[in-house]
C-alpha positions as CSV (number, residue, x, y, z in Angstrom):
1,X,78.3,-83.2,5.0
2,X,74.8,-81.5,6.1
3,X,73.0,-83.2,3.3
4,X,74.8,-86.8,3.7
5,X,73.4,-86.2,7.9
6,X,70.0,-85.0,7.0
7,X,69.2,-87.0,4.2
8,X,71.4,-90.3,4.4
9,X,68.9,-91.8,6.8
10,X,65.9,-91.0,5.0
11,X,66.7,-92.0,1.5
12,X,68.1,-95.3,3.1
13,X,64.2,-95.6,4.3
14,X,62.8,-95.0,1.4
15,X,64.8,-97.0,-0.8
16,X,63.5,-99.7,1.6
17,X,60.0,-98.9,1.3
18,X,59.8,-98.7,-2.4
19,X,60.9,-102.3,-2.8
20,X,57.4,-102.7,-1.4
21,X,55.7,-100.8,-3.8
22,X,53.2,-102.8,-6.4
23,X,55.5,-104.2,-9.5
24,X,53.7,-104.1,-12.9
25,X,53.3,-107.8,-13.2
26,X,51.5,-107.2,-9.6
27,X,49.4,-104.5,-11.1
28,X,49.0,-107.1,-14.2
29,X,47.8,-109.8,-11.7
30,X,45.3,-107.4,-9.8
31,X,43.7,-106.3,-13.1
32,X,43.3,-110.1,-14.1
33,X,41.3,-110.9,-11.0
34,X,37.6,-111.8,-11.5
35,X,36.1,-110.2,-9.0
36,X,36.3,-107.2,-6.4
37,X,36.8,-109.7,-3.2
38,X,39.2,-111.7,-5.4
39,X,41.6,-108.4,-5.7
40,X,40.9,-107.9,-2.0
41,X,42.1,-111.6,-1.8
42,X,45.2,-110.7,-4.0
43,X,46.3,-107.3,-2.3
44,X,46.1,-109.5,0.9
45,X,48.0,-112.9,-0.3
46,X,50.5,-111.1,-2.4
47,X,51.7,-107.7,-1.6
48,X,52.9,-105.6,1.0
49,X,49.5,-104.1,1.2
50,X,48.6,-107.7,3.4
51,X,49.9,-106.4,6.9
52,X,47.6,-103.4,6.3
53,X,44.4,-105.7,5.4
54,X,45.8,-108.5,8.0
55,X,42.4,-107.6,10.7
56,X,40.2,-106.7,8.5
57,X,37.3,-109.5,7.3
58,X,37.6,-108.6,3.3
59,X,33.8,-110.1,3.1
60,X,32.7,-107.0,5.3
61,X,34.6,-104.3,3.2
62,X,31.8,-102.2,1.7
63,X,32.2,-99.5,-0.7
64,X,35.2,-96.9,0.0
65,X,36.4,-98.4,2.9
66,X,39.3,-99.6,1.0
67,X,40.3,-96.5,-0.2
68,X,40.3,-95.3,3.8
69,X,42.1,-98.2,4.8
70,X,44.9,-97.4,2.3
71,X,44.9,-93.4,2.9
72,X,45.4,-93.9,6.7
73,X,48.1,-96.4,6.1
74,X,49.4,-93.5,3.9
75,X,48.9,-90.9,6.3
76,X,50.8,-93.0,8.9
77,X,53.7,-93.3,6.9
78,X,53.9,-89.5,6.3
79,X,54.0,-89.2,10.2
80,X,56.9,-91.3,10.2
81,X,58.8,-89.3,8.7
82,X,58.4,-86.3,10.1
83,X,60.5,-87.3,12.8
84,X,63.7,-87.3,10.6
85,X,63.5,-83.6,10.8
86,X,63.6,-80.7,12.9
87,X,63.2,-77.0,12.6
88,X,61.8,-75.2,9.7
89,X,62.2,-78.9,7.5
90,X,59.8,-80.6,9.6
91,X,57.5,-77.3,9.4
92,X,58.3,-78.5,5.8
93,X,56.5,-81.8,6.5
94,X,53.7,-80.2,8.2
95,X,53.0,-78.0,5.2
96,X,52.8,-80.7,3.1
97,X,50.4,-82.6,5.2
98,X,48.2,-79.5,4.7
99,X,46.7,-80.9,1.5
100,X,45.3,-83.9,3.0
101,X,43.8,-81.9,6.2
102,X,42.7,-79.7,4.1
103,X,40.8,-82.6,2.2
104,X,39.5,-83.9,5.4
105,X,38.3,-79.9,6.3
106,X,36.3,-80.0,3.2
107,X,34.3,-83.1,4.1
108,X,33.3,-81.4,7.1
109,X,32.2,-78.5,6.1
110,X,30.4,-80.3,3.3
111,X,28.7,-82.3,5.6
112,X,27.8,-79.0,8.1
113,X,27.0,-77.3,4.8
114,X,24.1,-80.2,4.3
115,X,23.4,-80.6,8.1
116,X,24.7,-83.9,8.7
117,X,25.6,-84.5,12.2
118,X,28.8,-85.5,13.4
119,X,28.1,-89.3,13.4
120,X,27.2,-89.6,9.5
121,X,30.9,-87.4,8.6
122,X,33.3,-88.6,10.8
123,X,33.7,-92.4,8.3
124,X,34.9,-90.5,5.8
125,X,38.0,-88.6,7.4
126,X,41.2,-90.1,6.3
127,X,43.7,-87.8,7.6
128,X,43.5,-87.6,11.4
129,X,46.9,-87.2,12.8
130,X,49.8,-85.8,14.7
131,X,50.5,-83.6,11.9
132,X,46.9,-81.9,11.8
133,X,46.4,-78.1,13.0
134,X,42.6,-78.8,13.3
135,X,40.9,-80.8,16.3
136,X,38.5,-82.3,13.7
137,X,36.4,-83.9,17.0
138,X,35.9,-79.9,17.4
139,X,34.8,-79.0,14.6
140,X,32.7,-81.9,13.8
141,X,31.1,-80.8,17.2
142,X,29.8,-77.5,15.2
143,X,26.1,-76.9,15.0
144,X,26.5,-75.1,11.5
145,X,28.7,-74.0,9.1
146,X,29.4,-70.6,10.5
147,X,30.3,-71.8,14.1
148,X,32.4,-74.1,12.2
149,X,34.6,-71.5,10.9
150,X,34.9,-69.6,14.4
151,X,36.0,-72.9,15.6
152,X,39.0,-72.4,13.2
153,X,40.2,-68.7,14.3
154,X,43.7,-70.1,15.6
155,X,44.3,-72.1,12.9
156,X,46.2,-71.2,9.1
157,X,42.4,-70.9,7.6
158,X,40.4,-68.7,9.2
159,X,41.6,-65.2,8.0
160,X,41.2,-66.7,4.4
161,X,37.3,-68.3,4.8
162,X,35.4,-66.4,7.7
163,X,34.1,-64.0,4.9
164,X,33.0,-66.3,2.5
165,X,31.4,-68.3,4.9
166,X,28.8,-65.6,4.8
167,X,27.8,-65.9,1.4
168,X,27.5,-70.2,1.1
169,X,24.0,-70.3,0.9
170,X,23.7,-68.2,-2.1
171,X,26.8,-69.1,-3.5
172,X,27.9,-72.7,-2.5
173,X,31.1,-73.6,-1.1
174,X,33.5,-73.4,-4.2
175,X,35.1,-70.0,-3.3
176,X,35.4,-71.0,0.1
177,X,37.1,-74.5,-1.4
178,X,39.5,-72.3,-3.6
179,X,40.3,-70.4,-0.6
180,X,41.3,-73.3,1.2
181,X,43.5,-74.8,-1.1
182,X,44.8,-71.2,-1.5
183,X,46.0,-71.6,1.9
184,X,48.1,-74.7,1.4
185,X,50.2,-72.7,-1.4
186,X,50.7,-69.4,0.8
187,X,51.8,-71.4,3.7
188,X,54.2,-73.1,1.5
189,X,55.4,-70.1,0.0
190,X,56.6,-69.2,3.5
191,X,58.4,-72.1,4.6
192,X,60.9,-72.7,1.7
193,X,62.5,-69.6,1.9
194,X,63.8,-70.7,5.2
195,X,65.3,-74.0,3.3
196,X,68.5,-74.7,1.4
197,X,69.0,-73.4,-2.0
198,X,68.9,-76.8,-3.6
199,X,65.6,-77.9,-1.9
200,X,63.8,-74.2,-2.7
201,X,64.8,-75.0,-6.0
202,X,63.2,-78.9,-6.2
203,X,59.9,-77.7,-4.5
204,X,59.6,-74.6,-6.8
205,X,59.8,-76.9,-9.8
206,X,57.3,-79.8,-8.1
207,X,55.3,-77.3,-6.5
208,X,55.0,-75.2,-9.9
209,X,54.0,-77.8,-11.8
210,X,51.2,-78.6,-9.7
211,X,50.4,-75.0,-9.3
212,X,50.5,-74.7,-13.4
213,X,47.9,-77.7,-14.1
214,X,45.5,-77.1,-11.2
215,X,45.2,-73.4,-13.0
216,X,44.5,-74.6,-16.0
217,X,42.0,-77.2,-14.8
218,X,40.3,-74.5,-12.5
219,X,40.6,-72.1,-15.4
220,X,38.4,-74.7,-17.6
221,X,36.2,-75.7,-15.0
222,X,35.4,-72.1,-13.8
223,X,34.3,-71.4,-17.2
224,X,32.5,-73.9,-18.3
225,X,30.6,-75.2,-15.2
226,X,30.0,-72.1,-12.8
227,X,30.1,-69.4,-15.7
228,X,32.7,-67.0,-13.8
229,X,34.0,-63.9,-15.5
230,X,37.4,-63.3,-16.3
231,X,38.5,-61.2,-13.8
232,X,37.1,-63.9,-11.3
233,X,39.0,-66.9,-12.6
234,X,41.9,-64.6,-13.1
235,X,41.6,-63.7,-9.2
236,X,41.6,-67.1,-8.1
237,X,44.1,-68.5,-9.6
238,X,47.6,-69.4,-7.6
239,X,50.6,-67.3,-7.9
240,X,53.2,-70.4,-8.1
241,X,54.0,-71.2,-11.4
242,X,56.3,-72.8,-12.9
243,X,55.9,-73.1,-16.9
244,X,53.4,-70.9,-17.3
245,X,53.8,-67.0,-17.2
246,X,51.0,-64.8,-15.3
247,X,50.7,-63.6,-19.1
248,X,49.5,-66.9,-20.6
249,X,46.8,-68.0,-17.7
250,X,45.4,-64.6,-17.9
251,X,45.1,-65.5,-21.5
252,X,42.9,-68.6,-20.9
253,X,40.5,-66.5,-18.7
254,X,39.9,-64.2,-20.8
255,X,38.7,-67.2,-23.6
256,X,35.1,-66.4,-25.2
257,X,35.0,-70.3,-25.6
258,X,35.9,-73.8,-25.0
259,X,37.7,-73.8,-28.7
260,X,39.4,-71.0,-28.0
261,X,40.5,-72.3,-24.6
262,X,41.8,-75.6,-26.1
263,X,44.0,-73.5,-28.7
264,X,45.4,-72.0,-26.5
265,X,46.7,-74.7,-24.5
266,X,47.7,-76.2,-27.4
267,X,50.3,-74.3,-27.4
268,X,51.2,-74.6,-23.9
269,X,53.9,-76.6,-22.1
270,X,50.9,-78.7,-20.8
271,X,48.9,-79.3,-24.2
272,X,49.4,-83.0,-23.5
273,X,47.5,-83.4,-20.4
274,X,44.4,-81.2,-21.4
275,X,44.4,-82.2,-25.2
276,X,44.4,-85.8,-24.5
277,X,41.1,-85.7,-22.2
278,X,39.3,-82.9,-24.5
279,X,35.7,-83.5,-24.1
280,X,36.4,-85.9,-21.6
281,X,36.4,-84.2,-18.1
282,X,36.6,-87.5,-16.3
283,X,40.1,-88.1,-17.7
284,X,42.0,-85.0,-16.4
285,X,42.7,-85.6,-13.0
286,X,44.3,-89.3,-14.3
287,X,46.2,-87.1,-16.8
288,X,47.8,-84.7,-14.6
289,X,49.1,-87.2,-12.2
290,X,50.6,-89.5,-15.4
291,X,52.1,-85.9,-16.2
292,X,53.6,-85.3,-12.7
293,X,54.2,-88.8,-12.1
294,X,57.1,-89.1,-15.0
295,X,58.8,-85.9,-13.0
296,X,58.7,-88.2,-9.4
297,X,60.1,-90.4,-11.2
298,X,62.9,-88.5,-12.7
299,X,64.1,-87.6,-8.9
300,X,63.0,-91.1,-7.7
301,X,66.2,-92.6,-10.4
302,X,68.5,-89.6,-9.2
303,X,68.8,-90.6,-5.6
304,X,70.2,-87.3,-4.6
305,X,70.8,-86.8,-1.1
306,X,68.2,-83.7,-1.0
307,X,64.6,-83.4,-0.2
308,X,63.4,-84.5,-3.8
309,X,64.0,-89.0,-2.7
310,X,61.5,-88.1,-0.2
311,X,58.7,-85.8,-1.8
312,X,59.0,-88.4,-5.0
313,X,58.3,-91.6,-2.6
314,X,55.4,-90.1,-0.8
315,X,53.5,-88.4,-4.4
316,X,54.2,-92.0,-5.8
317,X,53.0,-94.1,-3.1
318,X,49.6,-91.5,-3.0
319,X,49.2,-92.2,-6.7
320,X,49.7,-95.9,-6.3
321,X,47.0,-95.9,-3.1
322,X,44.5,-94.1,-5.7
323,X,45.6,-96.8,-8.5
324,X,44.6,-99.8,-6.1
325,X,41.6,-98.0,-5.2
326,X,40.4,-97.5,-8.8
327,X,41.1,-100.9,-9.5
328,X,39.2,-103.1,-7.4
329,X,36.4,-100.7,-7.3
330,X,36.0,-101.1,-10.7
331,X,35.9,-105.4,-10.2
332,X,32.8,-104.2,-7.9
333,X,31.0,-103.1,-11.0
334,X,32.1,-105.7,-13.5
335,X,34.2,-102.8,-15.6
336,X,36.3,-104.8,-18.1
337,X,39.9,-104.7,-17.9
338,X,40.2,-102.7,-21.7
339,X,37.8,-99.9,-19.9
340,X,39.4,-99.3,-16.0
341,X,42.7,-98.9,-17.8
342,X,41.2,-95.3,-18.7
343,X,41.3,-94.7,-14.8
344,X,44.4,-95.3,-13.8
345,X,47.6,-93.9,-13.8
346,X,50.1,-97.3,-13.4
347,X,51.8,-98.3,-17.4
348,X,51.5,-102.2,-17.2
């Protein structure tokens, strides 16, 4: 009876909301257009994406505001459904909200790390909201990086970045990026074990998956573009697996090579995702969401009155956002149809 009270109401929602999700002849129809204001035109005239674009003038969109359009709509959504829950569920919520402030909190502190002022950052944060544990008019108030991070000493971040903020200038902001990130996955961690044993179970398994491929992509990109030693890559990887055993990705860091790295994987629950975009870095993000995307939608058909409906929805309706985004950004620059398939994640 809990889970019929807790969850009836919000799978009823979402079953409402995903008949308004792009359907592949839509997707079909957006890829035919001729031109990047004609799939404006389209996502305006023909799908549920219209109310969103409804007071905006499509001739003034320039570059990336769609995708902030689309992301706040998102973002908004999210907030709506926090309010379903209560207690350590919609501390649940909040947690998985994280990632996206967390995006937001990297803009900034790129833009402190470069000296931008506040006016030239602030059009392109996406995720201010009731969720947020970070006044971002605060700390886009910061004259520099380092009064930045003091400006984040109540928050989940600061224990995990006020050291490495020290070292940016000789080391750039990737550690202090992984350590951020790092946060979302302890807090996380925390929160579940307050939860049923069925939803620990489903955000083990979705969380772990994630956990596994952003390992393995770190892992590669750790190696090949900043040179790290093993122990480093090793030390920054996330504890949260779910496939692969702490075993296997101390394996991979310890590779003397890229070959070596890709044999290994090869052998790995994963080898489809990394295999298929060898020598083609551009190509793994878009191969990890396909991956994950067939698992949303293995909960999305089940319907079970549990927290998976819900998690599904919102990681499907982010992927579709980015879809849109890729799209008719690529109409702006004339990509044929054959080519911005590579980009996207949608099976027309």
């Amino acid at each position: 009876m809990g889970s019929v009270l807790k969850y009836g109401a919000v799978n009823t929602k979402v079953k409402a909301l995903q008949g308004k999700m792009l359907r592949k002849n839509q997707y079909a129809q957006l890829m035919e257009c001729s031109s990047y204001y004609e799939a404006l035109r389209y996502l305006k005239e023909n799908t549920s994406y219209g109310e969103v674009l409804l007071n905006h003038d499509l001739e003034k969109l320039h570059r990336g505001q769609l995708e902030l359009i689309l992301k706040k709509h998102y973002a908004n959504y999210f907030y709506k459904f926090s309010h379903y829950f209560r207690g350590d569920y919609k501390e649940l919520i909040n947690i998985f909200y994280m990632r996206f402030e967390i995006e937001d909190l990297k803009v900034i502190i790129r833009g402190k790390f470069i000296g931008r002022e506040k006016e030239e950052i602030f059009p392109y944060l996406t995720y201010e909201s009731p969720l947020n544990n970070i006044d971002y008019q605060e700390l886009l108030s910061a004259k520099d990086l380092v009064t930045l991070v003091e400006k984040l000493k109540d928050t989940h971040y600061y224990n995990h970045i006020q050291n490495l903020v020290l070292s940016v200038d000789e080391e750039g902001l990737f550690r202090l990026e992984m350590a951020l990130d790092f946060v979302y996955f302890s807090s996380l961690r925390k929160v579940i074990k307050n939860l049923t044993k069925e939803d620990r179970r489903i955000i083990e398994e979705i969380n772990g998956i994630y956990a596994d491929l952003l390992n393995i992509q770190w892992i590669y990109r750790g190696f090949k573009y900043y040179k790290l030693k093993a122990e480093e890559l090793y030390n920054y990887t996330i504890y949260d697996g779910y496939k692969l055993k702490r075993e296997e990705l101390k394996k991979l860091c310890y590779i003397n090579s890229l070959d070596e790295f890709y044999d290994i994987v090869g052998h790995l629950p994963y080898k489809e995702v990394f295999t298929n975009s060898k020598d083609r870095d551009y190509l793994v993000e878009k191969e990890i969401l396909s991956y994950t995307k067939k698992n949303y939608e293995k909960y999305k058909k089940l319907n079970d009155l549990n927290i998976s409906v819900l998690i599904a929805y919102l990681e499907l309706f982010l992927i579709e956002v980015r879809d849109i985004t890729s799209i008719v950004e690529n109409k702006r620059y004339n990509i044929q149809k054959r080519d911005s398939m590579s980009y996207i994640i949608a099976t027309l």
